[in-house]
Backbone as CSV, one residue per row, in Angstrom:
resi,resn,N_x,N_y,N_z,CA_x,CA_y,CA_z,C_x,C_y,C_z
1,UNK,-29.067,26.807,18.399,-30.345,27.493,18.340,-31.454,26.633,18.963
2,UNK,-31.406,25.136,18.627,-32.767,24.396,19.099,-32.117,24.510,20.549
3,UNK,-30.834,23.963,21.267,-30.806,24.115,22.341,-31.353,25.179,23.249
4,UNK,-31.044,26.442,22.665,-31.801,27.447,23.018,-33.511,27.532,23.654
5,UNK,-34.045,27.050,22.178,-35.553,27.062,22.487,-35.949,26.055,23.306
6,UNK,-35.416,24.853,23.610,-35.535,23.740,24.984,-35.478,24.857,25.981
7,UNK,-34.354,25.133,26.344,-34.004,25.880,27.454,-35.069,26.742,27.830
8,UNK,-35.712,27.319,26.792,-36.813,28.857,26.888,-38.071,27.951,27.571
9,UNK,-38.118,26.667,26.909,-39.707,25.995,26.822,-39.787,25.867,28.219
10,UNK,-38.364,25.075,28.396,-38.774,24.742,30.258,-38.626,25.673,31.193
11,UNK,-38.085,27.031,30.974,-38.189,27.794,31.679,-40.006,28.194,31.919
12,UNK,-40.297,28.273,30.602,-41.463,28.777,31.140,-42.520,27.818,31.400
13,UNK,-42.059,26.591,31.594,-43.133,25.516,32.302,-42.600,25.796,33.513
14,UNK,-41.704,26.093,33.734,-41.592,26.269,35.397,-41.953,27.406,36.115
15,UNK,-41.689,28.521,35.366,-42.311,30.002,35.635,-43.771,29.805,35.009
16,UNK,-44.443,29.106,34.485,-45.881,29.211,34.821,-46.995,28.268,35.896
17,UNK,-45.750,27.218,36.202,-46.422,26.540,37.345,-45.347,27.686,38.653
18,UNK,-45.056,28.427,38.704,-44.922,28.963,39.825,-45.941,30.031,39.413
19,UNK,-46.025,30.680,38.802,-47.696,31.770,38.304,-48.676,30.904,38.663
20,UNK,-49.060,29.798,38.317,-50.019,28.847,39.101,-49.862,29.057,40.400
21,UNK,-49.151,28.733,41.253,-48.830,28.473,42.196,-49.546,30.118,43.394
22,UNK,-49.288,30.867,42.704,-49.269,31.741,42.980,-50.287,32.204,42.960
23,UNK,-51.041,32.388,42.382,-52.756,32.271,42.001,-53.331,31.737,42.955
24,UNK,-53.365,30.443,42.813,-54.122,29.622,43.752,-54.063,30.041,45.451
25,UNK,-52.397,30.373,45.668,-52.323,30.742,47.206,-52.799,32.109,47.210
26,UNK,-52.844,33.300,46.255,-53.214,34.283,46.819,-54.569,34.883,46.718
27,UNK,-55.442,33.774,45.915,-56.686,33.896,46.073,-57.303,33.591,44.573
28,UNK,-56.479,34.254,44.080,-56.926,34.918,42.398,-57.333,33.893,41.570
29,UNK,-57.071,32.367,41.962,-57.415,31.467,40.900,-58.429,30.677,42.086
30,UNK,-59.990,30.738,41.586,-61.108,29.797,42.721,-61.496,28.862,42.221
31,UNK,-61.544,28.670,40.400,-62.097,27.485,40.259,-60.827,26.625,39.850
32,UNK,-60.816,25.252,40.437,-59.515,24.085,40.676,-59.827,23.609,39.115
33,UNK,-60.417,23.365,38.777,-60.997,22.919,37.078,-60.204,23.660,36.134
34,UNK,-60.064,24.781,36.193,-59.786,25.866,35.437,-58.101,25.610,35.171
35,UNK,-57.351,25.581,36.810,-56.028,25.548,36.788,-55.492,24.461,36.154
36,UNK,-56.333,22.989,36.855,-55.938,22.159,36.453,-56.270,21.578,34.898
37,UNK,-56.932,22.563,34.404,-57.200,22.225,32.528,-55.643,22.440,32.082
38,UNK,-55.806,23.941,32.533,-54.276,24.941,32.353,-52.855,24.120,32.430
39,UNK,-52.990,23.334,33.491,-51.381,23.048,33.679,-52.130,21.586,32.846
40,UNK,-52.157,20.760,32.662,-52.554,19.913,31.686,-52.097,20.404,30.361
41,UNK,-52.658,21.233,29.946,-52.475,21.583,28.619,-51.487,22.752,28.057
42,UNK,-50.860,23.115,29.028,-49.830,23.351,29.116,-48.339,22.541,29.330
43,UNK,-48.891,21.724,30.406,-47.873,20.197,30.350,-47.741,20.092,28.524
44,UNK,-48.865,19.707,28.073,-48.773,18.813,26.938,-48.539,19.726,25.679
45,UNK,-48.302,20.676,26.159,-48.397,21.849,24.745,-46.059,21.677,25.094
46,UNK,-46.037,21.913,25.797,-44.757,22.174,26.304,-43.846,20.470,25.984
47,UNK,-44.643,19.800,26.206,-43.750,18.310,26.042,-44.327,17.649,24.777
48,UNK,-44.905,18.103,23.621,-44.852,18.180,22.716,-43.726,19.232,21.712
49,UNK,-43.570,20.490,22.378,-42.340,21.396,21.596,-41.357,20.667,22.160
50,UNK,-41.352,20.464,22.900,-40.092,20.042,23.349,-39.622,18.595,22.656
51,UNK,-40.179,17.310,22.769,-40.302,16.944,21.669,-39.993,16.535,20.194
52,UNK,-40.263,17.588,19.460,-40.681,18.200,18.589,-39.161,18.901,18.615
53,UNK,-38.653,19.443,18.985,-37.366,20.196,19.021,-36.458,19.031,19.233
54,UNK,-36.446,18.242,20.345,-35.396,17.306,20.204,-35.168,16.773,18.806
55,UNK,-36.545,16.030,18.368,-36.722,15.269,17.272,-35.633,16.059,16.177
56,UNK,-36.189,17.391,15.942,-35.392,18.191,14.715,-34.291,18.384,15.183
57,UNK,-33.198,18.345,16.268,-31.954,18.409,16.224,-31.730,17.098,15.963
58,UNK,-32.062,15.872,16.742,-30.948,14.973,15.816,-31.400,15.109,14.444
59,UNK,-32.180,15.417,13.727,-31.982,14.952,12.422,-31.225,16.069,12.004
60,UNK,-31.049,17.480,12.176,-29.649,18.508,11.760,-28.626,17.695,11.830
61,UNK,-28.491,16.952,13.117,-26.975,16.723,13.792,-26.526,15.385,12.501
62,UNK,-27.605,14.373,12.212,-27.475,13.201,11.833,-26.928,13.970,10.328
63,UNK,-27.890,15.233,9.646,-27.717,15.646,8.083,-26.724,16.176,7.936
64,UNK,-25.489,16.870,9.658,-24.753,17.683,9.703,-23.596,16.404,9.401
65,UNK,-23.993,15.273,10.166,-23.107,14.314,10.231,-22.380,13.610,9.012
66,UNK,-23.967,13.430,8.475,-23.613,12.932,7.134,-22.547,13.660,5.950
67,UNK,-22.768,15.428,6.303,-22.027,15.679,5.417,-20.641,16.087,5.098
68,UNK,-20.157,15.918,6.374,-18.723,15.450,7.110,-18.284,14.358,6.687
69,UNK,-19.120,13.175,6.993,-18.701,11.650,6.187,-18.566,12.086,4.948
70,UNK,-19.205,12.653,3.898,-18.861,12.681,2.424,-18.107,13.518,2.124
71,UNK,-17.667,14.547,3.120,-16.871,15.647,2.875,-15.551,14.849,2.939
72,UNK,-15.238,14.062,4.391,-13.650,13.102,4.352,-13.576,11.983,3.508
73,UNK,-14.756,11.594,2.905,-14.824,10.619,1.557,-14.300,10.989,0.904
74,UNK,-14.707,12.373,0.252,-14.449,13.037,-0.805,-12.672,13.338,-0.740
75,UNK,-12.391,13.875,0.562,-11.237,14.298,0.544,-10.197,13.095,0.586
76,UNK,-10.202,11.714,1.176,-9.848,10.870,1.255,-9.854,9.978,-0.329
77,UNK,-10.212,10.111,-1.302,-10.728,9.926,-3.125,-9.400,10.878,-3.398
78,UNK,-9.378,11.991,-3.035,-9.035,12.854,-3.551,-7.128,12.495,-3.449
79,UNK,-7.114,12.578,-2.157,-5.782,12.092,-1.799,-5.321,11.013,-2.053
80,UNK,-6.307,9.957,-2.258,-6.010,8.653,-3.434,-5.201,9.140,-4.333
81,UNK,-5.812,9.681,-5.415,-5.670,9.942,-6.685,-4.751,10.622,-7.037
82,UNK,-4.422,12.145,-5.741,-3.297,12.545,-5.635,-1.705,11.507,-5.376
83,UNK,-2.073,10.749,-4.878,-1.111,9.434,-4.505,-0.485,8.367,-5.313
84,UNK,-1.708,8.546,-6.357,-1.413,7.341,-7.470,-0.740,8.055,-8.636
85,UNK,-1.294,9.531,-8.440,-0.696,10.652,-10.081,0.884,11.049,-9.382
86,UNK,1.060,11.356,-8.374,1.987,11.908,-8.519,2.805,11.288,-7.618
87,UNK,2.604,10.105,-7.280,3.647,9.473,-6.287,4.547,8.724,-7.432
88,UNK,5.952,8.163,-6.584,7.373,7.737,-7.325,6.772,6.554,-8.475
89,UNK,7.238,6.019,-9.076,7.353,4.418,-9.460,8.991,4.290,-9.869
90,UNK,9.366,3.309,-9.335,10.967,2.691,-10.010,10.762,1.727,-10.693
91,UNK,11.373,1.860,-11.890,11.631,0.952,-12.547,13.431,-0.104,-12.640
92,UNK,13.541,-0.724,-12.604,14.823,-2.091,-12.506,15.212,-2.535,-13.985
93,UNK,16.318,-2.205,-14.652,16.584,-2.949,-15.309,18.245,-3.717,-15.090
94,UNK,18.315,-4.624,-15.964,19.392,-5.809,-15.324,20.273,-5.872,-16.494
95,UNK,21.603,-5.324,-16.440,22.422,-5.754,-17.503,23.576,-6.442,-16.964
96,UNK,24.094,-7.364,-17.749,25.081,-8.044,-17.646,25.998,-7.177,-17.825
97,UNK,27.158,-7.060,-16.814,28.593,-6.420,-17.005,29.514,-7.216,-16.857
98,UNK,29.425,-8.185,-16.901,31.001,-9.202,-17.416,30.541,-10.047,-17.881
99,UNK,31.005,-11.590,-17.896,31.377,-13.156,-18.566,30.317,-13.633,-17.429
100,UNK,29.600,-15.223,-17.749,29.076,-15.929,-16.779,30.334,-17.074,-16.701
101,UNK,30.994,-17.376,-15.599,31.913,-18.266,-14.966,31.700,-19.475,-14.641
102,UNK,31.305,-20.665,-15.492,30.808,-21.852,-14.866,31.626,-23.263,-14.523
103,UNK,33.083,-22.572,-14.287,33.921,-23.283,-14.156,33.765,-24.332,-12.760
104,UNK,33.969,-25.541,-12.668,34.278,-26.302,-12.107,32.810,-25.721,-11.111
105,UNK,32.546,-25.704,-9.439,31.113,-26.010,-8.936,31.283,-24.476,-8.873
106,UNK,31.591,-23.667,-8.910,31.482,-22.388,-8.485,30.845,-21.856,-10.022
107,UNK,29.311,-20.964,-9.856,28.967,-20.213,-11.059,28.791,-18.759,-10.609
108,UNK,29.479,-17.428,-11.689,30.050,-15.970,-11.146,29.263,-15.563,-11.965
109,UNK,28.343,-14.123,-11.649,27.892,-13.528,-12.727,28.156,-11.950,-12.472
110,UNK,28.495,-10.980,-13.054,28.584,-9.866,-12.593,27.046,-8.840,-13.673
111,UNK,26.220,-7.871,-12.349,25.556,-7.253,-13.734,25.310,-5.872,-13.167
112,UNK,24.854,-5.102,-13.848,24.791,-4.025,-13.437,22.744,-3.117,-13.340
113,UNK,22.660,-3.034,-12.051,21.052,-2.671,-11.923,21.028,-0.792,-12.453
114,UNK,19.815,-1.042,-13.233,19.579,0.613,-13.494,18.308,1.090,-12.866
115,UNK,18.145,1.688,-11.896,16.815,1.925,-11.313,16.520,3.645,-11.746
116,UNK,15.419,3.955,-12.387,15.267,4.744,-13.004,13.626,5.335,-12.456
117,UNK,13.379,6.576,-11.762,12.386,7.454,-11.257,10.989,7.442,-12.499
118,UNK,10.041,6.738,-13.297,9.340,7.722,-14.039,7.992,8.444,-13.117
119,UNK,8.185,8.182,-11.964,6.832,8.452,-11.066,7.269,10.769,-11.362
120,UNK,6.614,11.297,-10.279,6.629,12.891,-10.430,6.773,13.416,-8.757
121,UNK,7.549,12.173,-7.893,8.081,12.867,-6.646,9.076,11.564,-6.440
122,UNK,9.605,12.216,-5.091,11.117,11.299,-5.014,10.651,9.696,-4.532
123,UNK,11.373,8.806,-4.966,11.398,7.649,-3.773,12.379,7.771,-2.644
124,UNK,11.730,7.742,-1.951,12.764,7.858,-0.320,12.806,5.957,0.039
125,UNK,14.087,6.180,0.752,14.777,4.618,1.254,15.111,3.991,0.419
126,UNK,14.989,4.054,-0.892,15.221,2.705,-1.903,16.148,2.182,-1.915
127,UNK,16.011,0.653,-1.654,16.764,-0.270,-1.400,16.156,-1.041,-2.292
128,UNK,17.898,-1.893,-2.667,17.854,-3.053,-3.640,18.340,-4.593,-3.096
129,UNK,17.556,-5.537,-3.096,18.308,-6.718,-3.165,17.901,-8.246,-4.233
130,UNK,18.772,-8.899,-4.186,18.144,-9.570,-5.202,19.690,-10.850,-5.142
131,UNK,18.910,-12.317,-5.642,19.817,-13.183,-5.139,19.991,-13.840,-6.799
132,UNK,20.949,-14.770,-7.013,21.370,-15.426,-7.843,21.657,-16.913,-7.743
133,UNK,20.830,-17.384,-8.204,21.047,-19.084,-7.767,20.525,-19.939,-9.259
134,UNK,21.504,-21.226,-8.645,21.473,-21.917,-9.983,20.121,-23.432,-8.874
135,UNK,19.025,-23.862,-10.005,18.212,-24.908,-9.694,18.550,-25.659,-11.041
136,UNK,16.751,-26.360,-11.224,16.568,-27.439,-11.553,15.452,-26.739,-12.551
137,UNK,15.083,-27.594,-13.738,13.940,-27.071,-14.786,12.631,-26.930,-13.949
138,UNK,12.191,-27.916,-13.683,10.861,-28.158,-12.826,10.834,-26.496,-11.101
139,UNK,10.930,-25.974,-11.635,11.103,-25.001,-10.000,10.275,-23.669,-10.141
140,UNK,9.569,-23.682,-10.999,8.687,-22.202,-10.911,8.714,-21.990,-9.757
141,UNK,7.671,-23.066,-8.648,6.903,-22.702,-7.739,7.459,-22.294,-6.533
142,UNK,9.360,-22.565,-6.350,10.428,-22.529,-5.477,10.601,-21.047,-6.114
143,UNK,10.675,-20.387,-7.063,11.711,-19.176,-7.365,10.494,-18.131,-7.066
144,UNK,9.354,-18.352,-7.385,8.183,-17.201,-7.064,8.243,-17.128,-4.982
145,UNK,8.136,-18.226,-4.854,8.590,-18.318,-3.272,9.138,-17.494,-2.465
146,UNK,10.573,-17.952,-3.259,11.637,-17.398,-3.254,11.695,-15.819,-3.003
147,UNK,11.429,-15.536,-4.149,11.283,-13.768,-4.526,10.262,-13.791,-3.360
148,UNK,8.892,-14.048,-3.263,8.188,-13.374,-2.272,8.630,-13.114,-1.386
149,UNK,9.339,-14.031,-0.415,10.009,-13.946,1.094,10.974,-13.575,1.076
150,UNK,12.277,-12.929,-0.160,13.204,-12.194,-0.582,12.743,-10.768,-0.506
151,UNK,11.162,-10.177,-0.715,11.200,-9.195,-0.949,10.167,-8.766,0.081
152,UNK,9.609,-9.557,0.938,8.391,-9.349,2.099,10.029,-8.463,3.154
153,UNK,10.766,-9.639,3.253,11.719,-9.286,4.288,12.337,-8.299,4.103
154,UNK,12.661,-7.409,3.038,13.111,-6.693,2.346,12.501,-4.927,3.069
155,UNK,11.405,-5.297,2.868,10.020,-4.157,3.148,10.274,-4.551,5.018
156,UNK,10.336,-5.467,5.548,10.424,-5.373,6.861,11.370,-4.997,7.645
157,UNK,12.237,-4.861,6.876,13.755,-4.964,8.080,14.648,-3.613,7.886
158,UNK,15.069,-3.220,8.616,15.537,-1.715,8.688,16.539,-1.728,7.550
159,UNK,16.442,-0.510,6.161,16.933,-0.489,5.554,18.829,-0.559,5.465
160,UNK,19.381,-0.956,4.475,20.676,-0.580,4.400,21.344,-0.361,3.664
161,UNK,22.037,1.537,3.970,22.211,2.183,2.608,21.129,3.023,2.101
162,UNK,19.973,3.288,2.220,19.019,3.466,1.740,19.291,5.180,0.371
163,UNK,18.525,5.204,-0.434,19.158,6.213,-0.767,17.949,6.666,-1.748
164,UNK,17.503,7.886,-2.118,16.500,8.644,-2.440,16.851,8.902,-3.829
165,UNK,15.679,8.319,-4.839,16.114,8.622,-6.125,14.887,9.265,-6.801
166,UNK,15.104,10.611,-7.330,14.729,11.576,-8.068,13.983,11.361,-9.258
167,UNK,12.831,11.593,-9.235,12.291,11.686,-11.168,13.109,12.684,-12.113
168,UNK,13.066,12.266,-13.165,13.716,12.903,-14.198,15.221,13.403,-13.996
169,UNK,15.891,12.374,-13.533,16.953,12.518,-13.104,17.918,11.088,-13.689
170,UNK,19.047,11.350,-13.901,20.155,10.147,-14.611,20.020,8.964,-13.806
171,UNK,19.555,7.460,-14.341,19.362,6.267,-13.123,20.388,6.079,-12.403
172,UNK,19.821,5.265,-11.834,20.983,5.293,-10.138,21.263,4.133,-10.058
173,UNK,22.903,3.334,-10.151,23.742,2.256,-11.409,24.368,1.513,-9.591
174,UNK,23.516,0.282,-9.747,24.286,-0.658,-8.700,25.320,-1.705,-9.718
175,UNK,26.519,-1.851,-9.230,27.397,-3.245,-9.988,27.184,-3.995,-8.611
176,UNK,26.509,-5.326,-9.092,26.814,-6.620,-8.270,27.595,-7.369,-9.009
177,UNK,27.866,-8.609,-8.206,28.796,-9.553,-8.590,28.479,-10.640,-7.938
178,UNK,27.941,-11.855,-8.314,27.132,-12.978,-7.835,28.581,-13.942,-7.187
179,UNK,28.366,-14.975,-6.633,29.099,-15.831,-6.595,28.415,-17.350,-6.225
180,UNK,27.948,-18.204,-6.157,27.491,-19.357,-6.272,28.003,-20.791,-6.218
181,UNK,27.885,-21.374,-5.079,28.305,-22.856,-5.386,26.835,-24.067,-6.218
182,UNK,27.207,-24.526,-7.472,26.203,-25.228,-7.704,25.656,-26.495,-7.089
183,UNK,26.301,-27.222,-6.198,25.753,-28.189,-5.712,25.177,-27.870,-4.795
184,UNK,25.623,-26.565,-3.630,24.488,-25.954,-2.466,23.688,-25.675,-3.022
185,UNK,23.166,-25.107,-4.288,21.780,-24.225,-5.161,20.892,-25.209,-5.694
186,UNK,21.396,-26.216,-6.207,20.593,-27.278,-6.922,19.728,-27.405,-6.680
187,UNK,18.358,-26.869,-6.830,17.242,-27.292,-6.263,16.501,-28.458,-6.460
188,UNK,15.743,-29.163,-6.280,14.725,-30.234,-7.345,15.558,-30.171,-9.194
189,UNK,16.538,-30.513,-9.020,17.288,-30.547,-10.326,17.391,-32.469,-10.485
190,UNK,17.125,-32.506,-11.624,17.656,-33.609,-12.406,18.892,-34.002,-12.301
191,UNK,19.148,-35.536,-11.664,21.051,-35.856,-11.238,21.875,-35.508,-12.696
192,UNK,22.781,-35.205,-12.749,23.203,-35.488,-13.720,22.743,-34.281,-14.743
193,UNK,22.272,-33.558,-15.035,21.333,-32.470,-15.571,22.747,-31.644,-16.737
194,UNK,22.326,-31.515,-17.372,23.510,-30.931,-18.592,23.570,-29.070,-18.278
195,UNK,21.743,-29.272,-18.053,21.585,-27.639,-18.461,20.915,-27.118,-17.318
196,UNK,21.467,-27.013,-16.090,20.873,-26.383,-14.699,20.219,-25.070,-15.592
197,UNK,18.825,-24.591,-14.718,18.296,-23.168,-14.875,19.138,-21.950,-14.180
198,UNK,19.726,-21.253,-14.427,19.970,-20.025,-13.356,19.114,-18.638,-13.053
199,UNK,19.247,-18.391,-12.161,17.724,-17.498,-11.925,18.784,-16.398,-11.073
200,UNK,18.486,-15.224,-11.259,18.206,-14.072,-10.284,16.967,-13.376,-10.212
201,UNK,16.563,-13.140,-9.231,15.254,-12.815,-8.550,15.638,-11.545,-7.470
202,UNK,14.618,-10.481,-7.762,14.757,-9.599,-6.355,13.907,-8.524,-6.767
203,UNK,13.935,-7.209,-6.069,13.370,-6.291,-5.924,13.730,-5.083,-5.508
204,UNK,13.634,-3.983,-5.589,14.073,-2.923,-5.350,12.565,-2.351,-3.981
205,UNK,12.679,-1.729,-3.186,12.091,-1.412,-2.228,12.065,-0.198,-1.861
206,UNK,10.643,0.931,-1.430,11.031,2.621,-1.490,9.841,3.120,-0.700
207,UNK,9.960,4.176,-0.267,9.120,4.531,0.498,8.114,5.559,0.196
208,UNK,6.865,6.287,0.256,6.516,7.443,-0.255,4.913,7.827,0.747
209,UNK,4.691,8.827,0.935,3.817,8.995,1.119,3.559,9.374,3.341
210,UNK,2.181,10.100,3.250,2.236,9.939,5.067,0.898,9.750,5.144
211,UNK,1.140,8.525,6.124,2.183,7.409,6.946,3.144,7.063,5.971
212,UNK,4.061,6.865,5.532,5.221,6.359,4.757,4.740,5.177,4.728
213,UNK,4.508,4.644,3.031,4.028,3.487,2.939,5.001,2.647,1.828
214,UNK,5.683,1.623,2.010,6.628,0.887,1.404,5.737,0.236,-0.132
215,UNK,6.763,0.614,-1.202,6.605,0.122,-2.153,7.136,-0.714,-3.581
216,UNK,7.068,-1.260,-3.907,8.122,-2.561,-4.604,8.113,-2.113,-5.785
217,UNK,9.209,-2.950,-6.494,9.397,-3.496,-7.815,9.762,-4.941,-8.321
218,UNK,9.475,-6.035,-8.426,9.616,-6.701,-7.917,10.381,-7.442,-9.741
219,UNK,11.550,-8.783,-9.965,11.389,-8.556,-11.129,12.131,-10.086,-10.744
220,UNK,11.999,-11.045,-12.100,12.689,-11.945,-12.006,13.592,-12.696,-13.392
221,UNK,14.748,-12.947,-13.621,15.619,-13.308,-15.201,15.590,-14.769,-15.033
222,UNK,16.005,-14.834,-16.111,16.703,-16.599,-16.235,17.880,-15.774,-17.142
223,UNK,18.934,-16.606,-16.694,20.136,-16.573,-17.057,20.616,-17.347,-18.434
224,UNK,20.720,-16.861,-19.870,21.182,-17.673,-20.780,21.974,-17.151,-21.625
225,UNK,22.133,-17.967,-22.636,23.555,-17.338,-23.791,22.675,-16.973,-25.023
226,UNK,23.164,-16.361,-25.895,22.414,-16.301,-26.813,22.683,-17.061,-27.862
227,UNK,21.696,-17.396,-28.541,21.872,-18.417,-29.750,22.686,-17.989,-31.047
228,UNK,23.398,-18.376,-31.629,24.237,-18.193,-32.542,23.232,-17.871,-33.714
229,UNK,22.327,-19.042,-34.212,21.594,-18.615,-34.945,20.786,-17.244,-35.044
230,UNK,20.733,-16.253,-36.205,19.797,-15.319,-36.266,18.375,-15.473,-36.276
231,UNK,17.828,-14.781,-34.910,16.494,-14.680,-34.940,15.888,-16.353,-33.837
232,UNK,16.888,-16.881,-33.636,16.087,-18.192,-33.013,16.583,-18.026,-30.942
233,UNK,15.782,-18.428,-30.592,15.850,-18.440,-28.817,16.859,-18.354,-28.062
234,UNK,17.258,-18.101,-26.802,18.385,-17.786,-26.422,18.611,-19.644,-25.713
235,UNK,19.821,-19.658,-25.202,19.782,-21.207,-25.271,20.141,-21.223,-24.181
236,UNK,20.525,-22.266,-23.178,20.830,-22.898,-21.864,22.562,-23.222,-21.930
237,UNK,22.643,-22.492,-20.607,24.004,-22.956,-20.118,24.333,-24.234,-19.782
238,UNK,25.487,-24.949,-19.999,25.586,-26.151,-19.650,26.640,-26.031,-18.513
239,UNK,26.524,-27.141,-18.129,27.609,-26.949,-16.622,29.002,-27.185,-17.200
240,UNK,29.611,-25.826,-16.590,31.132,-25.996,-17.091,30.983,-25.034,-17.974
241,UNK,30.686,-24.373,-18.412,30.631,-23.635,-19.787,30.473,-22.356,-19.541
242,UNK,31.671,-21.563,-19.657,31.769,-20.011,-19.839,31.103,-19.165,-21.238
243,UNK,30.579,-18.457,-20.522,29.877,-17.190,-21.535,30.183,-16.205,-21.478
244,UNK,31.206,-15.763,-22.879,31.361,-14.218,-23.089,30.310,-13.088,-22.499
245,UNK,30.340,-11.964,-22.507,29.768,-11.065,-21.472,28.911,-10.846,-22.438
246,UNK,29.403,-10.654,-24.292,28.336,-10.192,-25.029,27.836,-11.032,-25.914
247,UNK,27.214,-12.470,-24.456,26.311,-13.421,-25.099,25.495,-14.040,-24.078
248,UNK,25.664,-13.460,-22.953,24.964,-13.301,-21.883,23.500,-12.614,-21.640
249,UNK,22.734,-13.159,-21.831,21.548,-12.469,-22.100,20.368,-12.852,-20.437
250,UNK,19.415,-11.585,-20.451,18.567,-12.142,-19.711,17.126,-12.349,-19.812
251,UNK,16.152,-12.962,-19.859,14.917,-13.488,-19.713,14.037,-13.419,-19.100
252,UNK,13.361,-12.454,-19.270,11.779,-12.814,-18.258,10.875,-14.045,-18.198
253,UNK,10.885,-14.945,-17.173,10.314,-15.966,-17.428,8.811,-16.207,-17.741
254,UNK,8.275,-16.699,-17.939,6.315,-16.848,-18.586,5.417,-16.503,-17.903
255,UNK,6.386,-17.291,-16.049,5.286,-17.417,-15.026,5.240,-16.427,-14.481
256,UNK,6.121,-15.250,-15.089,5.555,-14.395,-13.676,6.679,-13.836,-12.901
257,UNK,6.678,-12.774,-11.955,7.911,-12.276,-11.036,8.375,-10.882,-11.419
258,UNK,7.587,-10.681,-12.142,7.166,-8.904,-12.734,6.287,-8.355,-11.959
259,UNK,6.326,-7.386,-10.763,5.409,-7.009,-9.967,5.573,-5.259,-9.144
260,UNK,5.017,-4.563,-9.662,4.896,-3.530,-8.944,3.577,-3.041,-8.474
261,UNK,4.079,-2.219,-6.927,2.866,-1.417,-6.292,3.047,-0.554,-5.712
């Protein structure tokens, strides 16, 4: 519409300096004072609307603008929230399914992962990995490491196996089976050490959303037996020392390695 009235204004500054024009050559306009008040104030009547019209479209265009920005704000909030309510979450849990094997340098653990949907749409790709290694007491800062660059690489590298697990649906049952040499694993361990730490660490990995955006579970055990005594701590494996399957217990450690997003 303002484009419009530009268009009209200068038309008729130009169709009235040709009406000027016209005047003057065919007689009808004698006093030069007169014309030239005319086109003066006509100039300035005309480049004032005009002006004056520019001025008020950008500010439509700027108020039109603005309310586009809050409109894809709004809708962009919206699709947040839609994202966070009804997108997947997996949850990991870790059971022991056999004996821990700590015979001679080789330590075996077999367990079984339960990854279970409570999110309200599918996880697509989910992939699991997760490692088993025997260190040293002193090693928080090696096993958080560890897991990070266990589970960065995890999210980077073309899945394998990948497989789509359902909310409200029966969990979806990996059996691993560890195998371990303890003198390659030893990390910052004490020579001689009675009671190496054993750790499995890992994460489950899934996809959701467009752009498809990768998302974790991230979880970490310590490996121990359980204490004979009722009610008192679970205790440390010693090297060499086999553990029945139903005394095999696992541990979330203090520092940390519980992580989802």
């Amino acid at each position: 519409m303002l484009d419009n009235l530009m268009y009209i204004c200068g038309a008729l500054v130009v169709a009235g300096g040709l009406w000027f024009g016209y005047l003057d050559a065919s007689g009808g306009l004698t006093n030069q004072r007169v014309l030239a008040l005319c086109v003066l104030y006509g100039a300035l009547f005309f480049l004032l609307a005009g002006s004056f019209l520019y001025f008020l479209q950008k500010q439509l265009i700027a108020q039109e603008a603005a309310k586009i920005q809050a409109a894809q704000s709004a809708s962009s909030k919206v699709a947040q929230q839609l994202s966070i309510t009804e997108r997947p979450w997996l949850t990991v849990e870790v059971i022991p399914s056999g004996p821990l094997i700590s015979s001679g340098d080789v330590v075996k653990l077999s367990v079984t992962y339960r990854i279970r949907n409570i999110g309200h749409s599918p996880g697509n790709k989910a992939t699991l990995y997760a490692r088993f290694f025997v260190t040293g007491i002193e090693a928080q800062k090696y096993v958080l490491e560890e897991q990070k660059i266990l589970c960065e690489n995890l999210a980077a590298s073309p899945q394998i196996n990948p497989t789509t697990i359902f909310p409200d649906t029966p969990p979806t049952l990996f059996d691993w089976e560890y195998s371990v040499v303890k003198n390659e694993n030893l990390i910052e361990s004490v020579p001689n050490t009675t009671f190496p730490v054993i750790f499995l660490i890992g994460c489950v990995d899934y996809v959701f959303g467009e752009p498809p955006t990768h998302h974790q579970t991230r979880f970490i055990y310590m490996v121990m037996r359980k204490n004979p005594r009722i009610g008192a701590n679970p205790m440390g494996i010693a090297i060499g020392e086999d553990v029945p399957k139903n005394q095999v217990v696992l541990i979330k450690p203090t520092f940390g390695g519980d992580y989802a997003n």
